[in-house]
Structure formats: structure tokens, C-alpha cells
C-alpha positions as CSV (number, residue, x, y, z in Angstrom):
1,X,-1.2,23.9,-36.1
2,X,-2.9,22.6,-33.2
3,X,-1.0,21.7,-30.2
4,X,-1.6,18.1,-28.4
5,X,-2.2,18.7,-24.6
6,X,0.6,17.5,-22.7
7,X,-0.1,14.0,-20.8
8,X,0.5,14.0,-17.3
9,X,2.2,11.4,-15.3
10,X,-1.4,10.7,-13.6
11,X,-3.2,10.2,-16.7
12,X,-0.6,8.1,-18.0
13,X,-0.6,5.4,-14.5
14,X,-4.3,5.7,-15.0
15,X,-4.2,4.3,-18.1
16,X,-1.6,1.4,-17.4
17,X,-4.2,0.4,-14.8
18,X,-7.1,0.8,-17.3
19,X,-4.8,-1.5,-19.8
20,X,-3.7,-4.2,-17.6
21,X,-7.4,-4.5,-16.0
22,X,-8.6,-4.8,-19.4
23,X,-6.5,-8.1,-20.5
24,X,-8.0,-9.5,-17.4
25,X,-10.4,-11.9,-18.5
26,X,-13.6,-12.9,-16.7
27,X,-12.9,-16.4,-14.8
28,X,-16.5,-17.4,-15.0
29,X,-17.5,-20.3,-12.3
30,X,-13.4,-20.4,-12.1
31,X,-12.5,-22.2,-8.8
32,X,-10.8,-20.4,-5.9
33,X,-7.2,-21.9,-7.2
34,X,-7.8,-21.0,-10.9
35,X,-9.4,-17.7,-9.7
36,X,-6.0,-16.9,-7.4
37,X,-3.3,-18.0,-10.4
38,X,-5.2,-16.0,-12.6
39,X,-4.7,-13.1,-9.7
40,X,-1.2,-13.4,-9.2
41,X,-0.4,-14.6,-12.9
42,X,-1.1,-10.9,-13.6
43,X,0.5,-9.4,-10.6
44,X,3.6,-10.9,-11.6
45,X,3.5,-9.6,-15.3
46,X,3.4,-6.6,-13.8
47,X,5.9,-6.6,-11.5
48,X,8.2,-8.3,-14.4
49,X,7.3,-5.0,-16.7
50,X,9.4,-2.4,-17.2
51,X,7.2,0.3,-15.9
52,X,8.5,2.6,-12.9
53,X,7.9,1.1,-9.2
54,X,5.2,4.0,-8.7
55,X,3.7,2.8,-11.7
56,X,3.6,-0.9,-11.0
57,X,2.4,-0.2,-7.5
58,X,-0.7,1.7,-9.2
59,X,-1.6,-1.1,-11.1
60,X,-0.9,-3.9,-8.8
61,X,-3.3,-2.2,-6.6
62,X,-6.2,-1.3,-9.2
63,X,-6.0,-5.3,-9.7
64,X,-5.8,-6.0,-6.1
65,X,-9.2,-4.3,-5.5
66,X,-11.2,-7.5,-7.2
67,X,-9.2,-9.8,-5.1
68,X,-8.5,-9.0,-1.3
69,X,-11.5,-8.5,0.9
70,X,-10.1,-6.2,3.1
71,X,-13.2,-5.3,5.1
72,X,-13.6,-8.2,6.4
73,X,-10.1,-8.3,7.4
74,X,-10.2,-4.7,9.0
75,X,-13.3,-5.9,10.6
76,X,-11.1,-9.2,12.2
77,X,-8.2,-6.9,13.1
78,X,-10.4,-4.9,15.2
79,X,-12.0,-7.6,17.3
80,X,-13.2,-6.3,20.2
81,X,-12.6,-2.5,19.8
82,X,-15.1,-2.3,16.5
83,X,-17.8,-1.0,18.7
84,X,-15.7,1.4,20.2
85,X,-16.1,2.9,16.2
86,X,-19.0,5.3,15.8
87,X,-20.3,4.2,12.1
88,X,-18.5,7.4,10.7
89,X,-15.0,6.3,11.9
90,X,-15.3,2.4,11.0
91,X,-16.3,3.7,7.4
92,X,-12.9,5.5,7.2
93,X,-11.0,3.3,9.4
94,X,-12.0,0.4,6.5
95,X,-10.7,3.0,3.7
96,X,-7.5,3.6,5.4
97,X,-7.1,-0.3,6.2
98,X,-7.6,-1.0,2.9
99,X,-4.4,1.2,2.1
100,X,-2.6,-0.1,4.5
101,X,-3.2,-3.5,3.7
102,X,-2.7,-3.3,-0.2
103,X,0.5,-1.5,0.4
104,X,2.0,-4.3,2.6
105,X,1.1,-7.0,0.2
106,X,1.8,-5.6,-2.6
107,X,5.1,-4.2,-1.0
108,X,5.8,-7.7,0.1
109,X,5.6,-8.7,-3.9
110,X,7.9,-6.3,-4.9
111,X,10.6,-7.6,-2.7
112,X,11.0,-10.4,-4.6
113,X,13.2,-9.5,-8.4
114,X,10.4,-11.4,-11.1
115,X,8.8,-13.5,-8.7
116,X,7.9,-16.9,-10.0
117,X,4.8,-18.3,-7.8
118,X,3.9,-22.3,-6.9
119,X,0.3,-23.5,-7.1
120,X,0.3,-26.2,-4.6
121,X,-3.0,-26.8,-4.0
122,X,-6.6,-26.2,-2.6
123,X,-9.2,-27.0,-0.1
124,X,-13.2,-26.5,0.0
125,X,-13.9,-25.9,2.9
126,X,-17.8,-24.8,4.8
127,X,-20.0,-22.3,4.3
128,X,-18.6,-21.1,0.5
129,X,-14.7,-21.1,1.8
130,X,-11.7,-22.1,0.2
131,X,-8.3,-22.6,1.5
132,X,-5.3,-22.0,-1.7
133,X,-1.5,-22.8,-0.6
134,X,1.0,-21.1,-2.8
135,X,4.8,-20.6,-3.0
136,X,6.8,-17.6,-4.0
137,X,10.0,-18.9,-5.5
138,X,13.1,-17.2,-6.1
139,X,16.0,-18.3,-7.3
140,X,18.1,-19.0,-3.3
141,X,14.8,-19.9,-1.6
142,X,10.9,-20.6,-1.3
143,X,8.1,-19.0,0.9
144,X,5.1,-20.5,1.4
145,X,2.0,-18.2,1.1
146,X,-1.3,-19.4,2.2
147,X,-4.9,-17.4,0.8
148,X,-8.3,-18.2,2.7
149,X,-11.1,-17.2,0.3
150,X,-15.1,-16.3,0.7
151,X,-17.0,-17.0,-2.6
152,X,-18.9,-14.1,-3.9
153,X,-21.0,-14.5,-6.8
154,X,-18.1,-15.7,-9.8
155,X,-15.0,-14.3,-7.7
156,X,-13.6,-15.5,-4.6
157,X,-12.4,-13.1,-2.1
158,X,-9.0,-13.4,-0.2
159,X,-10.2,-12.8,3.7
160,X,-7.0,-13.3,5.1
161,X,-3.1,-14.3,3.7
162,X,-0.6,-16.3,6.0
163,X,3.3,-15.6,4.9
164,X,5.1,-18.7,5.8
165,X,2.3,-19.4,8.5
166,X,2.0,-15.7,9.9
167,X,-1.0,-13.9,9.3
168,X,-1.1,-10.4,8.7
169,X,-4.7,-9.6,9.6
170,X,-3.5,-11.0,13.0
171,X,-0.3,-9.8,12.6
172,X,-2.7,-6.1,12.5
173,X,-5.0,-7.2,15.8
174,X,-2.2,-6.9,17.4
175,X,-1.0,-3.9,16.6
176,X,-4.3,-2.5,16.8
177,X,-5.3,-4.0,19.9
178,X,-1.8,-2.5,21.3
179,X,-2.2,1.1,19.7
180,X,-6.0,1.1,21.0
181,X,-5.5,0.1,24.7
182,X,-3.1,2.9,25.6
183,X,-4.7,5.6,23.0
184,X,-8.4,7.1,21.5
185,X,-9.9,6.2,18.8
186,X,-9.3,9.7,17.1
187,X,-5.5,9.2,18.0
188,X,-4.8,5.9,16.0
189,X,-7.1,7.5,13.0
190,X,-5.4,10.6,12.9
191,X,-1.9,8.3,12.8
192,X,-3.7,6.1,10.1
193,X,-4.5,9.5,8.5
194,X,-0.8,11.1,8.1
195,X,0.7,7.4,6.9
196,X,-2.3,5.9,4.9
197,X,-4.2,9.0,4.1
198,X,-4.0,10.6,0.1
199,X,-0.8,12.1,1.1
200,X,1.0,9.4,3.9
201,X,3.6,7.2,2.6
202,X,3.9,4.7,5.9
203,X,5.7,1.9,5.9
204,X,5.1,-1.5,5.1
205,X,3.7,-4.2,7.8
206,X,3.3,-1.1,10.4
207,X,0.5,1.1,12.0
């Protein structure tokens, strides 16, 4: 009798991504509040499943991927010092920002036990931008979460998030603009490398 190859725990997260991406239906013309419940709506049923933490962060961030624009926000939270970047090192500076960045949010939603979110509302703003205020509620208190969004084609992009009126793409200028006056541009990549690389495990909100 023919043996069944074993599964491995990789193959397995891959297709708890695959699964939850695929009961995401296609907002089509959806607005940029719609478009961000429909986001976090989903974020939350996974952080409510019963699925290991590894797990959960695997799919939050496979979903995350159609949602946060975080080029543009590595490109903000460089400011000045993005033409100290030879093309080669802004391309993996932008990869390992967009680790970085995905961890911290999604590590910021998994603080919360079954987060409930708040729609509060939204504002159309110039130029194809949107402004949506949002509330994670838990059961002792309420933070306000503010998304600004770029429209691209029938999504709309988050190009920054304020927590309770702090920003974390400014929150990262600083830190960058810190790291980057006292060392190389080599030096904070090869630190980016060893926490946000395929093998780093940094912490949360840090550089």
C-alpha cells in the first residue's frame, strides 16, 4: 500500500494563507471604509481562530500584502537619506521595511485577546485619498486607529496608520534618521538584515 507523503508544517501555513485569501471576496468600486472593514473584518477572524500564533501571523500577513502600501511608507521614513540609497540598497531596504512594518502592525493586533474593531467614519480627501478612523475595542478600553489611504485601481492602499494619534511611519523617520546620522548605510542594512531578514526575529515597533 502506498504511503501518503508527510505534510510539513510549511505546507500546511501555506495553505491556511491560500484558504483564508480565498474567502476574500473582491470589493469591486468598494469605498476606502468598506474596503478597510472588509480588511480588518478578516484580520480579526483570524486572530479569533484557533490556529497557532506562527500560523495566524502567516496569514495575517499574506492578507496584509493587498492592504498596506509600505513602499510608500519606507520611502516617507527615509526622508532625506533616500538618496544616500544606491538603487540596489533602497530595493532591499523596501523588502526589509516591509517586514518590519507588517510585523509591528500585525504584532500590534495580536495584543489585543479577539479584538472587536469600530468603524467611525471616513473622509475623501484630494488627489484619490481617503482618510478612515477606526477603534480597537476591548473589553476595559478603546484605541483609536486612524488609516490614510491612496486609491489604486479597485483597492485602496493604507500609506500610513496613526495609533491613538502617533504615526508609525513617523514613529520609523525617526528612528531612521537617528540610526543614519551616526552610522552607514551598510550598517543599518546589515542591522535590518539580522532582525528583518528570512532568519531575524526583531522586535516589534524597533530598528
Amino acid at each position: 500500500m502506498r504511503r501518503l507523503a508527510p505534510v510539513t508544517r510549511a505546507a500546511c501555513t501555506a495553505s491556511l494563507c491560500a484558504a483564508w485569501l480565498s474567502c476574500a471576496h473582491p470589493l469591486w468600486a468598494a469605498g476606502p471604509l468598506e474596503y478597510t472593514r472588509s480588511t480588518l473584518e478578516q484580520a480579526r477572524a483570524i486572530v479569533d481562530s484557533d490556529h497557532s500564533h506562527n500560523d495566524k501571523l502567516a496569514a495575517l500577513s499574506a492578507l496584509l500584502k493587498n492592504f498596506l502600501d509600505t513602499d510608500s511608507m519606507g520611502h516617507a521614513a527615509l526622508d532625506k537619506h533616500w538618496s544616500q540609497f544606491s538603487p540596489a540598497q533602497q530595493k532591499e531596504f523596501l523588502a526589509l521595511f516591509r517586514e518590519l512594518f507588517q510585523r509591528t502592525y500585525v504584532q500590534k493586533l495580536l495584543l489585543f485577546e479577539k479584538p472587536d474593531f469600530g468603524y467611525v467614519g471616513e473622509e475623501r480627501l484630494d488627489g484619490g485619498t481617503a482618510r478612515v478612523d477606526t477603534k480597537i475595542i476591548t473589553p476595559r478600553d478603546e484605541f483609536a486607529v486612524t488609516y490614510q489611504l491612496r486609491e489604486q485601481g479597485d483597492r485602496w492602499l493604507a500609506t500610513d496608520i496613526k495609533i491613538e494619534d502617533l504615526s508609525l511611519t513617523v514613529n520609523f523617520r525617526r528612528q531612521l534618521d537617528r540610526l543614519l546620522t551616526n552610522s552607514s548605510v551598510e550598517d543599518v542594512l546589515g542591522r535590518m538584515r539580522k532582525k528583518y531578514g528570512p532568519e531575524g526575529r526583531g522586535g516589534e515597533d524597533e530598528l
